[in-house]
Each structure stands twice: as C-alpha cells, then as structure tokens.
mmCIF file of the N, C-alpha and C atoms, coordinates in Angstrom:
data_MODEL
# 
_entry.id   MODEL 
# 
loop_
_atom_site.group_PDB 
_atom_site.id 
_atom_site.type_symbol 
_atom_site.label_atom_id 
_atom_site.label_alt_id 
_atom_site.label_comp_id 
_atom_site.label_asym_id 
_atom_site.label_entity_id 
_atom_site.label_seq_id 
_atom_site.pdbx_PDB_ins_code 
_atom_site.Cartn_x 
_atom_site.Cartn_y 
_atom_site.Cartn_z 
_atom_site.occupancy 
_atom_site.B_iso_or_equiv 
_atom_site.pdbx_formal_charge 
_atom_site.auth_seq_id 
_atom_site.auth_comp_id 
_atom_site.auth_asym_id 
_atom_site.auth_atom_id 
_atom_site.pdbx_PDB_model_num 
ATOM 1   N N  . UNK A 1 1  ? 58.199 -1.937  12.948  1.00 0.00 ? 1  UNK A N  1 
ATOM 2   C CA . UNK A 1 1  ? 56.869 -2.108  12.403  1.00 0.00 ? 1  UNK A CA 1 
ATOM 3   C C  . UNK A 1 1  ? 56.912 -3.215  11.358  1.00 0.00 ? 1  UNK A C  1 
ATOM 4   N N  . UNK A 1 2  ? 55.954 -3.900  11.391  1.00 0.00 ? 2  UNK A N  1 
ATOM 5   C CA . UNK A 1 2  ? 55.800 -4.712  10.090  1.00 0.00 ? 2  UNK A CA 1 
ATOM 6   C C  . UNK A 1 2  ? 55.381 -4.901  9.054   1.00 0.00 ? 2  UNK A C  1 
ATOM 7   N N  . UNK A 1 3  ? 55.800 -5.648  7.720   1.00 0.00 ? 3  UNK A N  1 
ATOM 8   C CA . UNK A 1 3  ? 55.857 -4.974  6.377   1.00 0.00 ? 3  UNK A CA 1 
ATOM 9   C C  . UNK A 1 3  ? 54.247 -5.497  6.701   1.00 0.00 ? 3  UNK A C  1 
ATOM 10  N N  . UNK A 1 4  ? 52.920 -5.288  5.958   1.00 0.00 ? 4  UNK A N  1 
ATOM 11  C CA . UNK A 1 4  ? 51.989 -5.829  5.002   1.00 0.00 ? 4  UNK A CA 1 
ATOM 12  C C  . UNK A 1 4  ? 52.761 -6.385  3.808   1.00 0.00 ? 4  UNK A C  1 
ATOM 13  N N  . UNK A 1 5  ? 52.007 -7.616  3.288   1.00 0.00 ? 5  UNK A N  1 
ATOM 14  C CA . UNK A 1 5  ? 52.319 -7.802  2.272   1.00 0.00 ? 5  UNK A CA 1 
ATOM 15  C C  . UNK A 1 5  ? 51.799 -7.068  0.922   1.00 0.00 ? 5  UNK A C  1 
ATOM 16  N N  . UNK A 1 6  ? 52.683 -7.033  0.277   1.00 0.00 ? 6  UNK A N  1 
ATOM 17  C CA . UNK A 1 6  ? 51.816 -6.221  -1.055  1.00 0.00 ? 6  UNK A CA 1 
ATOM 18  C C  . UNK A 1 6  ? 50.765 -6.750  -1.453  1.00 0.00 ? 6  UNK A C  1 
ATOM 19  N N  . UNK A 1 7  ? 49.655 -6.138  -1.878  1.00 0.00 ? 7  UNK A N  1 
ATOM 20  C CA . UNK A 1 7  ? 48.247 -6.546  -2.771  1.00 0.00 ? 7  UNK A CA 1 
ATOM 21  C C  . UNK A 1 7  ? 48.597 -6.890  -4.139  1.00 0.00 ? 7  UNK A C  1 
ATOM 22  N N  . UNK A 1 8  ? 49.919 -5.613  -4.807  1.00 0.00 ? 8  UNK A N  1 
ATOM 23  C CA . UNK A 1 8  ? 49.865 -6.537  -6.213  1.00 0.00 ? 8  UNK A CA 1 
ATOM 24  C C  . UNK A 1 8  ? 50.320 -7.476  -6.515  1.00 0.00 ? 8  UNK A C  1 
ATOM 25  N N  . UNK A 1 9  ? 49.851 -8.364  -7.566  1.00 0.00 ? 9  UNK A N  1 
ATOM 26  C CA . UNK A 1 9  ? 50.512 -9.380  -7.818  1.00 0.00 ? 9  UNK A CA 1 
ATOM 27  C C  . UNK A 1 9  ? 51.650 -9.597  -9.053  1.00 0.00 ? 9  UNK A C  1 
ATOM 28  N N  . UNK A 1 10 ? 52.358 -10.136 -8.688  1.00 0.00 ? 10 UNK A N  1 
ATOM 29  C CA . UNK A 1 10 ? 53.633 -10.629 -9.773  1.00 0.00 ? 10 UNK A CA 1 
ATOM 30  C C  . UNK A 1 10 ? 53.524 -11.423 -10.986 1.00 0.00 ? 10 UNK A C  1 
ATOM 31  N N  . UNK A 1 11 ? 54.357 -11.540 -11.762 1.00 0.00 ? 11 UNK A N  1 
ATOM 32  C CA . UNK A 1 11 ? 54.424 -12.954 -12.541 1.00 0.00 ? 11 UNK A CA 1 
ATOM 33  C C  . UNK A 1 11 ? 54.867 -14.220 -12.013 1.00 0.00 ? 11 UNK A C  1 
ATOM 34  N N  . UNK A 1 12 ? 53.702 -14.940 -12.063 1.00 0.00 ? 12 UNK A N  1 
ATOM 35  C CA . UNK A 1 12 ? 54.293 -16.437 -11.408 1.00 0.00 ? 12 UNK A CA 1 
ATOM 36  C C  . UNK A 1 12 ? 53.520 -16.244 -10.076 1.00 0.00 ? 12 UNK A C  1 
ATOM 37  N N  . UNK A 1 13 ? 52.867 -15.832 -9.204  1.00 0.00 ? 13 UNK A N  1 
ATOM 38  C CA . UNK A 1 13 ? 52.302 -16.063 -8.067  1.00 0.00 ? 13 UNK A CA 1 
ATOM 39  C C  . UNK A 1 13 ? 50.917 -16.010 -8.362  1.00 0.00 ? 13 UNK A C  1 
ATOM 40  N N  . UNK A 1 14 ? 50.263 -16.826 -7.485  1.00 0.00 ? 14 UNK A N  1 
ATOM 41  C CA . UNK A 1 14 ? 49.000 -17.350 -7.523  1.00 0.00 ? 14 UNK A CA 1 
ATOM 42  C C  . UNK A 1 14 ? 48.359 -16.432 -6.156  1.00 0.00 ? 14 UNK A C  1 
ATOM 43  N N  . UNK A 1 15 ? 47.351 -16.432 -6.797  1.00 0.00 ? 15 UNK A N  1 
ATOM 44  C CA . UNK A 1 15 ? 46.276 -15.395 -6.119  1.00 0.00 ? 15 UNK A CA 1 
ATOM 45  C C  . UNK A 1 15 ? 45.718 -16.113 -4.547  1.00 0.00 ? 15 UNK A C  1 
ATOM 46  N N  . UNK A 1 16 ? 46.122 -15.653 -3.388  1.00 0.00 ? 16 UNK A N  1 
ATOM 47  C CA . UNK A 1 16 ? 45.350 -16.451 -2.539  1.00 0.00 ? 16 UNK A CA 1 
ATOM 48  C C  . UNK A 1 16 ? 44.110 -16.886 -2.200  1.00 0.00 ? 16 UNK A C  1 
ATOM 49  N N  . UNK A 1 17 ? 43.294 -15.942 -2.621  1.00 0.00 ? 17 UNK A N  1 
ATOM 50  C CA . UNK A 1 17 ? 42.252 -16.183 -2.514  1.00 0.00 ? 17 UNK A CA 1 
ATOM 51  C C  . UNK A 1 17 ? 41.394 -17.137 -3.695  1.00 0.00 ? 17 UNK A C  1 
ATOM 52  N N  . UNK A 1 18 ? 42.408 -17.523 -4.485  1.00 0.00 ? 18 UNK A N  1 
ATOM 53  C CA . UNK A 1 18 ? 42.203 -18.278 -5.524  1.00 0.00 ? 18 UNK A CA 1 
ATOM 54  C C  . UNK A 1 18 ? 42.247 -19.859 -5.168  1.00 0.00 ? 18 UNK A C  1 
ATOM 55  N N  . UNK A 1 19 ? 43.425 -20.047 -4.401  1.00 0.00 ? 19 UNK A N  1 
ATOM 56  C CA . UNK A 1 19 ? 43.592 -21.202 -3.715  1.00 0.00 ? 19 UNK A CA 1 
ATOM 57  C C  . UNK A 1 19 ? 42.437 -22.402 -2.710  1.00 0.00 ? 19 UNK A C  1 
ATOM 58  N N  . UNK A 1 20 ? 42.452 -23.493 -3.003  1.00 0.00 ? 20 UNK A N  1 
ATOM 59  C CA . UNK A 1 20 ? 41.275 -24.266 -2.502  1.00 0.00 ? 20 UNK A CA 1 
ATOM 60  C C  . UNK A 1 20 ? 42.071 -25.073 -1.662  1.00 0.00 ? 20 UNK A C  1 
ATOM 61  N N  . UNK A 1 21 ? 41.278 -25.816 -1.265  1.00 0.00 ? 21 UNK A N  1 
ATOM 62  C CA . UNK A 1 21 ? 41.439 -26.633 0.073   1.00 0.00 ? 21 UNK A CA 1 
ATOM 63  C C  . UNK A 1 21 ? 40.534 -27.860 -0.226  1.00 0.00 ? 21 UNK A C  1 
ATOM 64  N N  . UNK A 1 22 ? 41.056 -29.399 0.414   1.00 0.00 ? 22 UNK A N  1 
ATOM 65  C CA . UNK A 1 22 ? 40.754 -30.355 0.747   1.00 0.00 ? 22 UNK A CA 1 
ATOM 66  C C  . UNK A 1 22 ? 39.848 -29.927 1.328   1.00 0.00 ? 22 UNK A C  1 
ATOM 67  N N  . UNK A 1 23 ? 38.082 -30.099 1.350   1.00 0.00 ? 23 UNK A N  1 
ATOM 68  C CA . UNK A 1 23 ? 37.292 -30.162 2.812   1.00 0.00 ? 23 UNK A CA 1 
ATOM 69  C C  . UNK A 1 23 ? 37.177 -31.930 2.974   1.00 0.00 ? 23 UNK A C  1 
ATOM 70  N N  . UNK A 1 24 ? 37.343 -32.410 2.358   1.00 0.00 ? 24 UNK A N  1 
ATOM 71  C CA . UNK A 1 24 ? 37.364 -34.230 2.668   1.00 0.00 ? 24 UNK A CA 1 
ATOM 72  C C  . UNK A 1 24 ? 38.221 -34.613 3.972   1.00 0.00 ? 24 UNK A C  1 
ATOM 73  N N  . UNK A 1 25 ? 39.749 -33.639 3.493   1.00 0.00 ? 25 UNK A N  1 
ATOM 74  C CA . UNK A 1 25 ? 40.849 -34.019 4.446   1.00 0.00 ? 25 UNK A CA 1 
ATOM 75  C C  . UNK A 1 25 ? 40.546 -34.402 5.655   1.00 0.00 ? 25 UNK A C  1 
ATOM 76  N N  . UNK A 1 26 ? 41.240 -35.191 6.776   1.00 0.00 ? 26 UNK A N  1 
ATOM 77  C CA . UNK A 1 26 ? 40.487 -35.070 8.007   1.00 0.00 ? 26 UNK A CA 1 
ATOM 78  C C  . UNK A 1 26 ? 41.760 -34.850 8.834   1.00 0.00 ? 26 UNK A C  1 
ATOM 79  N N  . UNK A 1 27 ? 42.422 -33.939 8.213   1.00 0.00 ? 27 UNK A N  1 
ATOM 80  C CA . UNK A 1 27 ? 43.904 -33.021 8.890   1.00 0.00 ? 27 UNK A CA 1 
ATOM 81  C C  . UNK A 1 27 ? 43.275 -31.890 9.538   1.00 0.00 ? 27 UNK A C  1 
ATOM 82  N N  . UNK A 1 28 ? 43.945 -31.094 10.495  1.00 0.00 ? 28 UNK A N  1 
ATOM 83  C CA . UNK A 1 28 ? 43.161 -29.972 10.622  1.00 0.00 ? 28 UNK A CA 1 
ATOM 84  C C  . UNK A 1 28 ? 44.387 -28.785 10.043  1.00 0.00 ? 28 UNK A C  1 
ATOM 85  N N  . UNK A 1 29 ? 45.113 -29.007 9.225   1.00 0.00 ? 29 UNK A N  1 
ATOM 86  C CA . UNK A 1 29 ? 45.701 -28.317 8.578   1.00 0.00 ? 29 UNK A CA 1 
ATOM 87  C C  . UNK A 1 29 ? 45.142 -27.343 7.487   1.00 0.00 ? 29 UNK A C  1 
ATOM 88  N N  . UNK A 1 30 ? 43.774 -27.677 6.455   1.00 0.00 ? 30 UNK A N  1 
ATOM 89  C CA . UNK A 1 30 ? 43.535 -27.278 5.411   1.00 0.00 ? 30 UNK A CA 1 
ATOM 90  C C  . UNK A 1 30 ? 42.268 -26.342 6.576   1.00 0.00 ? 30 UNK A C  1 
ATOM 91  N N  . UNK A 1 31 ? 41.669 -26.522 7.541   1.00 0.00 ? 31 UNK A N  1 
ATOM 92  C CA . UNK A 1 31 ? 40.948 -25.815 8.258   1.00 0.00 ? 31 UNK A CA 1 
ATOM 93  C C  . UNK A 1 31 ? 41.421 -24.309 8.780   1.00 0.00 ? 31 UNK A C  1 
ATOM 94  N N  . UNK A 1 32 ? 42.407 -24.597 8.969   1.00 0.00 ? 32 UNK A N  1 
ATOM 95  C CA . UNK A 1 32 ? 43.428 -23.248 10.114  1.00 0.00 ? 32 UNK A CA 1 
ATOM 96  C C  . UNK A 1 32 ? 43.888 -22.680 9.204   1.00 0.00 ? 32 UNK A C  1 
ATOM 97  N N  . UNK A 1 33 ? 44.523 -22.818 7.574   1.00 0.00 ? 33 UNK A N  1 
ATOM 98  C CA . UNK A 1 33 ? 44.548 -22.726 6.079   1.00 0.00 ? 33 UNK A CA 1 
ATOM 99  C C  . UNK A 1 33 ? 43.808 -21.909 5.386   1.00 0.00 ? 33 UNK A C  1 
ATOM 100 N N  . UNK A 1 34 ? 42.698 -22.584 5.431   1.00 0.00 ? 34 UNK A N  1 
ATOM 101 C CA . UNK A 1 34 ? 41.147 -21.693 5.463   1.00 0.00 ? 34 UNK A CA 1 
ATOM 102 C C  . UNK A 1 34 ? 41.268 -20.510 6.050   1.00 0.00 ? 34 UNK A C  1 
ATOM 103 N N  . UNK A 1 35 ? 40.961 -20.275 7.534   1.00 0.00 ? 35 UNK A N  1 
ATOM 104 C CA . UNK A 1 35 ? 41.118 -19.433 8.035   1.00 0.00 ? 35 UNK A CA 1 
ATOM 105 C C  . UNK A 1 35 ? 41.880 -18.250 7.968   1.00 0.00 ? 35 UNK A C  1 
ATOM 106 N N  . UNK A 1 36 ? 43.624 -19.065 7.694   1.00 0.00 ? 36 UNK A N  1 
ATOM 107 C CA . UNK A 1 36 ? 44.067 -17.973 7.497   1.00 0.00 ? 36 UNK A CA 1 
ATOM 108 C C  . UNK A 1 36 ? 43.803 -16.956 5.952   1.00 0.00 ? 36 UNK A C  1 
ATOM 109 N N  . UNK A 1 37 ? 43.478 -17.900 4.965   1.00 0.00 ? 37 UNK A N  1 
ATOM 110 C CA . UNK A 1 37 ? 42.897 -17.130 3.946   1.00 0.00 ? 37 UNK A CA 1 
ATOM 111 C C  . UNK A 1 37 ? 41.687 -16.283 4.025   1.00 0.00 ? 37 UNK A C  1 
ATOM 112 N N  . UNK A 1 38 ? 41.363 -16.643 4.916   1.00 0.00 ? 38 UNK A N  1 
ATOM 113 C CA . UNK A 1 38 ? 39.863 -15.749 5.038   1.00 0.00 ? 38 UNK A CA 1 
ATOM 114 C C  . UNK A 1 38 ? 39.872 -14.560 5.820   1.00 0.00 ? 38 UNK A C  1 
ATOM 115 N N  . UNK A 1 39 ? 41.162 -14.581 6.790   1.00 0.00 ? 39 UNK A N  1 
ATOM 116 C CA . UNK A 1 39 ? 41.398 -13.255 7.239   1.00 0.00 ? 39 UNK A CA 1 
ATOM 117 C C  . UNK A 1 39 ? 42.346 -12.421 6.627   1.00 0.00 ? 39 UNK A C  1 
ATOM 118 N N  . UNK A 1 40 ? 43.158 -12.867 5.144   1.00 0.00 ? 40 UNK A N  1 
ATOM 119 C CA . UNK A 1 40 ? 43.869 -12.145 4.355   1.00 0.00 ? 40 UNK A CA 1 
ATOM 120 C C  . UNK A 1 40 ? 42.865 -11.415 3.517   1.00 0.00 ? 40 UNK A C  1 
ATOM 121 N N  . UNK A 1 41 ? 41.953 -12.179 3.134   1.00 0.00 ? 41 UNK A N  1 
ATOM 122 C CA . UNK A 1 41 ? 40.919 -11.726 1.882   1.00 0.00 ? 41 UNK A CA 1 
ATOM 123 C C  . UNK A 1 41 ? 40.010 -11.113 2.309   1.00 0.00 ? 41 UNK A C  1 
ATOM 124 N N  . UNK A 1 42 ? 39.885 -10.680 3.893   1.00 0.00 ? 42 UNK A N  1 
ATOM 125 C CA . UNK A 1 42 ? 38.856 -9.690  4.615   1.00 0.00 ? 42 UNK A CA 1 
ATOM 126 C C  . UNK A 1 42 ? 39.467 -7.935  4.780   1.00 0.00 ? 42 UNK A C  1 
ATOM 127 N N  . UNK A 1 43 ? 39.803 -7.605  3.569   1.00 0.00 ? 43 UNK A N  1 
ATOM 128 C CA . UNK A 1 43 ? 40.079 -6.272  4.371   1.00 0.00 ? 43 UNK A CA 1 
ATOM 129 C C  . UNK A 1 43 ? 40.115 -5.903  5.539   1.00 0.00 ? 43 UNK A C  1 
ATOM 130 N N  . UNK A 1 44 ? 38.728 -5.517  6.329   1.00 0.00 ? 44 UNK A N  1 
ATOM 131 C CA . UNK A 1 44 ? 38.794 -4.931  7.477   1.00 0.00 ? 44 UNK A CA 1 
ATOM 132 C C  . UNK A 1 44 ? 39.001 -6.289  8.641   1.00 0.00 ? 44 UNK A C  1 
ATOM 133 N N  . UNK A 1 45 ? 39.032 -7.237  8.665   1.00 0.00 ? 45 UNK A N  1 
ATOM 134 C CA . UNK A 1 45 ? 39.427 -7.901  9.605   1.00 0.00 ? 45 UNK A CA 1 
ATOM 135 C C  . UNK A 1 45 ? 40.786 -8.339  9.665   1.00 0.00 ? 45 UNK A C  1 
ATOM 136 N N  . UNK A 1 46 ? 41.673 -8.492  8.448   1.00 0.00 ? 46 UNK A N  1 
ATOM 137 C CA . UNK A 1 46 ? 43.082 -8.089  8.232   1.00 0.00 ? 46 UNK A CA 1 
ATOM 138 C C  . UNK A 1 46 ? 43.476 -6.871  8.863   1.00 0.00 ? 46 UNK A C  1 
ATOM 139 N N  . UNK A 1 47 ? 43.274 -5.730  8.489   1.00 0.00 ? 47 UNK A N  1 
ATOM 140 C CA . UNK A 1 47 ? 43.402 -4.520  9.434   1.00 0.00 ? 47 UNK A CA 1 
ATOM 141 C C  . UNK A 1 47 ? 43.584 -4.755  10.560  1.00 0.00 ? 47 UNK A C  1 
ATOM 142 N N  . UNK A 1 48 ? 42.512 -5.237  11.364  1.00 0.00 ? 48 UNK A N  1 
ATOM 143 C CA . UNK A 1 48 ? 41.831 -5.348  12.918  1.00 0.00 ? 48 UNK A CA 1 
ATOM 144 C C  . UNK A 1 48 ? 43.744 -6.489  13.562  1.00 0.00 ? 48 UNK A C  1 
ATOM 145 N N  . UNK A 1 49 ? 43.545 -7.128  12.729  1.00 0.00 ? 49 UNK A N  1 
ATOM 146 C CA . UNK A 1 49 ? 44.460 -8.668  13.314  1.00 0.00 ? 49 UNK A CA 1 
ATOM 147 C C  . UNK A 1 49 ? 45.668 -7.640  12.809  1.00 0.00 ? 49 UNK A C  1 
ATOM 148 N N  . UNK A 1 50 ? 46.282 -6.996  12.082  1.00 0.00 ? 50 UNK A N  1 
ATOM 149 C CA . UNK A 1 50 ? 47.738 -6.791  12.241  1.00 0.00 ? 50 UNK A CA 1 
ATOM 150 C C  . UNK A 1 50 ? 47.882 -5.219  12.771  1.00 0.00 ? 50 UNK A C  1 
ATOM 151 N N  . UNK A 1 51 ? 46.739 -4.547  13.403  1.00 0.00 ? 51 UNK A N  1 
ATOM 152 C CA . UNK A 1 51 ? 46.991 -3.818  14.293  1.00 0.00 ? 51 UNK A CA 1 
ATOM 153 C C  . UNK A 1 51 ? 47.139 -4.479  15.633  1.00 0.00 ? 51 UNK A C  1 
ATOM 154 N N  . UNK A 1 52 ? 46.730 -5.409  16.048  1.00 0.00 ? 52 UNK A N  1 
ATOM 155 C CA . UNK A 1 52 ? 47.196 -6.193  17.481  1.00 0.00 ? 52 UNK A CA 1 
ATOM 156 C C  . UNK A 1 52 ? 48.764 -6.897  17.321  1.00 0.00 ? 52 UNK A C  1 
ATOM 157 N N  . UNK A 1 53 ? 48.877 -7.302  16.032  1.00 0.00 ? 53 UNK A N  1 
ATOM 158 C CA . UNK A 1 53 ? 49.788 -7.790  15.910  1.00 0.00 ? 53 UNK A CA 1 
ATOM 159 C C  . UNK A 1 53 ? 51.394 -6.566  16.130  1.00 0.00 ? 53 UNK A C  1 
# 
C-alpha cells in the first residue's frame, strides 16, 4: 500500500498550496504543476486519484 503524504507541516518546508507558478511561461511544465497542485489541495479528489492509484 502506499504511504499518503503527511498533511503536517515541518520546519523548513513550504506549503504547497502556497506555491505559484509562471502563467507567462510558455513551457507546459508549470501547467501539469498546476494541476498536480490542485489535485493535492482537493481533498476529495486526492482521495478519488490515490484510490485508483
């Protein structure tokens, strides 16, 4: 089975959902980036994605 990562946070780590993104960039790196932050910071759609997982 696989770990979740912990919710609390440490000393010295930065909050993900705190984190920003280039939208200027024209990488599609900071897009898929996005994304993945947006399905960490969704409770129930986090759920949904690491029960398939």
């Amino acid at each position: 089975m696989r770990k979740i990562i912990e919710q609390q946070m440490q000393f010295g780590e930065v909050d993900i959902a705190a984190i920003e993104f280039d939208l200027r960039s024209r990488d599609e790196i900071p897009k898929l980036l996005m994304g993945l932050q947006y399905i960490y910071c969704t409770p129930e759609i986090s759920e949904q994605v690491f029960r398939i997982l």
